[in-house]
N, C-alpha and C positions, 0 to 999 in steps of 0.2 A: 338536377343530376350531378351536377360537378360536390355539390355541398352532402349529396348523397355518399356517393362515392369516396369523398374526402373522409366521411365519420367510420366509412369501412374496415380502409385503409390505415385508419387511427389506429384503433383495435390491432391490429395485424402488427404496426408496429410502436405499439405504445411505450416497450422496452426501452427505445431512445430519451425517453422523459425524462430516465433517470439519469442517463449520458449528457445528455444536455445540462440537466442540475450539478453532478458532478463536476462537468466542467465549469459551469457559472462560477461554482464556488471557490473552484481553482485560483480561473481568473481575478476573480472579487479580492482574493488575498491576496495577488499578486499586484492590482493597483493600489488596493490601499497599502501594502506595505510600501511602496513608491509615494504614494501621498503623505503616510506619515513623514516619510525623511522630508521631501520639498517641504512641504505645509504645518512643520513643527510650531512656527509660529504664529499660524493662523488656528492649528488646535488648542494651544495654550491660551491664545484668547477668549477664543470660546468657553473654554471651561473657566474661566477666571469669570466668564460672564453668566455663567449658571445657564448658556444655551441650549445643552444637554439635559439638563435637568427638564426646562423648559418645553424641551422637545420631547421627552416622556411622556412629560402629562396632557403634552398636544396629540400625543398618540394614542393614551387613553381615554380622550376627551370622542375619540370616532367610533372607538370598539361598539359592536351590539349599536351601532346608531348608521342607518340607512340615509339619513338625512343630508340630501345632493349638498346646501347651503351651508350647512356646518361643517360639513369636509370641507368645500372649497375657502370658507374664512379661515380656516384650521391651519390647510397648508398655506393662502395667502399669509397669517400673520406669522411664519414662520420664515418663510420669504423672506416678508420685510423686517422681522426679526436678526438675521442673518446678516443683511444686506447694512442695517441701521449698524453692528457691531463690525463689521467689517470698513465700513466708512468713516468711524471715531477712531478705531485704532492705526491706520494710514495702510492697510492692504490690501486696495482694491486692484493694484497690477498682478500681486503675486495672486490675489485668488480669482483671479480671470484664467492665470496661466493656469494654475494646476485646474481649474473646472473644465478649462479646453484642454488638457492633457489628458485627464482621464475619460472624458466623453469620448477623447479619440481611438485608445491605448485599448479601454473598454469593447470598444466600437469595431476596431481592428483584429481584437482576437474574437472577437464575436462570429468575426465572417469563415474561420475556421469551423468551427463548429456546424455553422449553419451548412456551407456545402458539402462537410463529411453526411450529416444527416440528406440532405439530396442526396450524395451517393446511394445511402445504405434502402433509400424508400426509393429511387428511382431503380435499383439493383431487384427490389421485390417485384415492381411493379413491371418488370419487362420478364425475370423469370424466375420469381420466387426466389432470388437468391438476396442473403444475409449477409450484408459485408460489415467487416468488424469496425466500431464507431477510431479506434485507434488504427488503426490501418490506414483505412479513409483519411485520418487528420496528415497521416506521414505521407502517404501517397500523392495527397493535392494540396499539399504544402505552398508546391509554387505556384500553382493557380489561384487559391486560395489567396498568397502574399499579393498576388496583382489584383485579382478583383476588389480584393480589402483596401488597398490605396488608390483603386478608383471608386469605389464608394465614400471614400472619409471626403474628395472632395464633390461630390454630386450628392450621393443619397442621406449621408449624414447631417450638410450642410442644412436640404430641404427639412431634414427631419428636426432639426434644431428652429429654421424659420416655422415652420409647421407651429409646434409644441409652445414656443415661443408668443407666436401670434395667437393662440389661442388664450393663454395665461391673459395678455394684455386686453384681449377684445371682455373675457370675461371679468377684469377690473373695470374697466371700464364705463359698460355696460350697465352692472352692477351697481353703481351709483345713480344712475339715473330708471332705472325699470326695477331693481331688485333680486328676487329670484328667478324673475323669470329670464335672466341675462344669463344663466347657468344651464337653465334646461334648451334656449337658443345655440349658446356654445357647444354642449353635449353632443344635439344633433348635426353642426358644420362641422366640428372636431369628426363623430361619425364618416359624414360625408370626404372628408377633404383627404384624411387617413387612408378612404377605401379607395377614392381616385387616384392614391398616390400608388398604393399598390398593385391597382389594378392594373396603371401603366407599365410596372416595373417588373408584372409576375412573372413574364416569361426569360428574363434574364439569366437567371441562376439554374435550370430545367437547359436551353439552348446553350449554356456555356460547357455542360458537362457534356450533353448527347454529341453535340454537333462538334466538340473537342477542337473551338477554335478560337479567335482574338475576341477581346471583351467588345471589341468596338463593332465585331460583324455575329457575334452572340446575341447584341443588341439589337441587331438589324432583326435575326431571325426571330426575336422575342415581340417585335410587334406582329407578331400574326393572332397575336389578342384582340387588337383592332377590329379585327373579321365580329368575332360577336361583342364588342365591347360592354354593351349595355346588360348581356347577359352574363358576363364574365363582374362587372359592375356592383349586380344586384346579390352576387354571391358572396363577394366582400361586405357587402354593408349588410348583411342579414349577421356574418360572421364575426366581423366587427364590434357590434353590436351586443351579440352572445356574449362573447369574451370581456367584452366591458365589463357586461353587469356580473361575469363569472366571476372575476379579478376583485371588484368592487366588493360582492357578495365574502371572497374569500378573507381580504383584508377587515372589513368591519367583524363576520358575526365567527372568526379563526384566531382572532389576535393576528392576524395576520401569516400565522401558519401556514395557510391553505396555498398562499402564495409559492409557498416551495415546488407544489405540485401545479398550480394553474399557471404558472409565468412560462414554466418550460413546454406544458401542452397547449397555453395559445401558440407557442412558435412553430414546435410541431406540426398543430394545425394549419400554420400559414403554408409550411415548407409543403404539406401533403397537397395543400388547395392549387398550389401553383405548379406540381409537379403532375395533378389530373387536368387541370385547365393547358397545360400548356401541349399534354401528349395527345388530350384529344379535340386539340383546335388543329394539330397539327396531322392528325388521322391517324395516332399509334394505334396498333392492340396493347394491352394492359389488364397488367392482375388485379383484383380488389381480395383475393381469398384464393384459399387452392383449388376452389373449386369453381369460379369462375373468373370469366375472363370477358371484357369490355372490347366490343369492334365498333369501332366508329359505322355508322349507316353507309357510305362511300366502299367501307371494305367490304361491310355487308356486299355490296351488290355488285362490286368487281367477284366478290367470290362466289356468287348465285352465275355469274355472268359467265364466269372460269368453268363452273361444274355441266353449265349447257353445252359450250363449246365441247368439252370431255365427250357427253353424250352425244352429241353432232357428230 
């Protein structure tokens, strides 16, 4: 029902995709203009080292090729491509700093965006209304500035150890079993991704409705718990999708397709956590103009309401 409901509500406001990419790309120029000034001397290297070039033809080496193993050694040998020229040349301080700088900077204007889009789909789904993606960003500005600097240190950290650990369990791995260390990985990456947001979906939904401190938004966001396993299995079906969405659009798009599938996985996440969270907690809600979603509870206080009337 929730993953139902989610694909409805897609449709209804898919408009935001292109809001979403618009701004990605905003953001995107605005760190790497920041990266070039810090990091002049760490780009000069690299091109001195024909890394670039290198890097083209590791990109052409996936295109039209599905092949899980030859991705994963693709981007492993680029990696340690990177990491081998960064270590002969003496800047491995500065390129720590600016990779932590922009994962943060990134990361931090990211959380604007994502809670103007919870306004705008949480605005439909309570009464069809359309709130403008620019409005929303100026409006929860300052809500936005806090919940973004308490995610850079909880949600971005895990999401760093997360990605992290995963890279290294499938090096690892990979030596001693082969590929099948990749298709292992795939499904705990899977897994670990959906438990993280499964914990975390009601966060961003309780911070806007309940219009109050991150720390007791929080509190009210674990009423996920109530069905967890079912709230769970919705993530890891979506998860899932979206992988092989993403995966699909990079290898047989050139990578194109990504413009449009990066921005409606998020979407998709924003919509899943804004139906899980309204009807864990027994809202009514819009999927379309024509109908409308009552939790079973309201259902039956208002069968309950309509006897009493006759009584």
């Amino acid at each position: 029902m929730f993953l139902k409901n989610t694909l409805k509500l897609t449709f209804a406001n898919a408009s935001n995709i292109w809001k979403i990419l618009l701004y990605r790309f905003l953001c995107l120029l605005c760190v790497l203009g920041l990266t070039t000034v810090i990091a002049w001397p760490i780009i000069n290297t690299l091109i001195k080292n024909n890394f670039f070039i290198d890097l083209q033809k590791s990109f052409e080496s996936m295109l039209f090729n599905l092949n899980f193993e030859t991705l994963f050694l693709t981007v492993d040998n680029v990696l340690k491509n990177f990491v081998n020229i960064i270590a002969n040349s003496g800047y491995i301080a500065l390129a720590i700093f600016v990779i932590i700088f922009d994962v943060c900077l990134f990361s931090f204007l990211e959380e604007f965006a994502s809670l103007a889009v919870h306004q705008s789909v949480g605005g439909y789904m309570s009464s069809l209304t359309k709130y403008g993606f620019t409005n929303s960003l100026v409006s929860n500005f300052g809500k936005a500035t806090i919940l973004a600097l308490c995610r850079l240190f909880t949600t971005l950290v895990l999401n760093i150890l997360i990605w992290v650990g995963i890279y290294f369990m499938a090096s690892s791995l990979y030596k001693s079993i082969g590929v099948f260390a990749i298709v292992l990985t795939f499904f705990v990456a899977i897994v670990v991704i959906s438990l993280k947001k499964s914990m975390l979906c009601g966060l961003e939904p309780a911070y806007l409705i309940h219009n109050e401190s991150v720390f007791n938004s929080f509190k009210h966001s674990l009423v996920v718990f109530k069905k967890f396993l079912k709230v769970l299995s919705s993530y890891l079906v979506l998860t899932l999708v979206v992988f092989v969405i993403n995966i699909f659009a990079l290898t047989f798009t050139a990578g194109v397709g990504l413009f449009v599938t990066l921005p409606l996985t998020t979407l998709l996440y924003i919509i899943l956590e804004e139906v899980i969270y309204r009807e864990l907690l027994g809202m009514r809600y819009y999927v379309d103009s024509d109908r409308i979603i009552t939790p079973k509870k309201l259902e039956q206080q208002d069968k309950f309401s309509k006897v009493k009337d006759i009584i």
